[in-house]
C-alpha positions in Angstrom: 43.6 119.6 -4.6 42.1 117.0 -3.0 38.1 118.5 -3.7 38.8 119.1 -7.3 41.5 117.2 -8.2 41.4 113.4 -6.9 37.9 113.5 -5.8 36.4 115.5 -8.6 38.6 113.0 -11.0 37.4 109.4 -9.4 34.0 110.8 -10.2 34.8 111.2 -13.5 36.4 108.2 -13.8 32.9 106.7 -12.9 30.9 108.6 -15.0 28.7 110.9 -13.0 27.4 113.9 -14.6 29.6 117.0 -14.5 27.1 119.1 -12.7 26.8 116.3 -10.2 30.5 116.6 -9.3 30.6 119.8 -9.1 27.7 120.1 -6.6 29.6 117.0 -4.4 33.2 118.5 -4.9 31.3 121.7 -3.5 29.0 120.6 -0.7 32.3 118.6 0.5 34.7 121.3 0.3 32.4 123.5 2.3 32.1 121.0 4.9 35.3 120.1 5.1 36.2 123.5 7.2 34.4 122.3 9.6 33.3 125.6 10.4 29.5 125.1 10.4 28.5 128.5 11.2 30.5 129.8 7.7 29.2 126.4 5.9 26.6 128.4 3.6 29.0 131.2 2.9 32.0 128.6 1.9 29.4 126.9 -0.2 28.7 130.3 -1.8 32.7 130.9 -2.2 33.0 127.5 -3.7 30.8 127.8 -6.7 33.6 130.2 -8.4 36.0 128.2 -7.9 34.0 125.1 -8.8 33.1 126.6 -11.7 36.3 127.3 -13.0 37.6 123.8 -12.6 34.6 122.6 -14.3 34.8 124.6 -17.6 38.0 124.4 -18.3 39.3 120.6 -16.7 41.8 122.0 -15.2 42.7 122.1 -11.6 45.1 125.1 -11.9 42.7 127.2 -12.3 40.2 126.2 -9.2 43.8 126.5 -7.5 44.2 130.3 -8.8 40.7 131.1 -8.2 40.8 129.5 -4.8 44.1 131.6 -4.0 42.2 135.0 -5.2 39.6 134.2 -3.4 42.1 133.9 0.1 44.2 136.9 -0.9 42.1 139.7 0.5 41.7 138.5 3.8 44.8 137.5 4.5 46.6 140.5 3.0 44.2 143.1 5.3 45.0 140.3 8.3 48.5 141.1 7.5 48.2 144.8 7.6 46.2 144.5 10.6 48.6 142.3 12.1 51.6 144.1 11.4 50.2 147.7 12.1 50.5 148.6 8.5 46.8 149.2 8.9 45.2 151.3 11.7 42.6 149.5 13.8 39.8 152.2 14.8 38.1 150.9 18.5 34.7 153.2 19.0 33.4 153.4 22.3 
């Protein structure tokens, strides 16, 4: 909300170029985790979801696609977690 939504709309509000925001609201968001080692792959994940906000000016859906996005991972740390889903240890 606060990479596509405020930010992405106070750029807009000064009149940068769409593609410009979208590579700032991107690079930012990617930063932001403060995970530098996963920095390229966040900026990969975050062209989706960029994308999405961009073509249809609305912030739902970079919030749906964000949340797809998440729902993998956390659902198999979940089954992992839980023992729903069998860890296999080779050695």
């Amino acid at each position: 909300m606060v990479f596509r939504g405020v930010l992405w709309r106070g750029l807009e509000h000064w009149r940068w170029n769409r593609w410009v925001i979208f590579a700032v609201t991107s690079a930012l968001f990617s930063i932001a985790h403060l995970e530098l080692l996963r920095t390229p792959l966040l900026l990969v994940i975050s062209i989706p979801v960029g994308l999405a906000r961009m073509f249809t000016g609305n912030l739902l859906t970079s919030v749906v696609a964000h949340q797809a996005n998440n729902f993998l991972p956390a659902l198999a740390l979940l089954l992992l977690t839980t023992g729903a889903l069998p860890v296999e240890v080779s050695g």
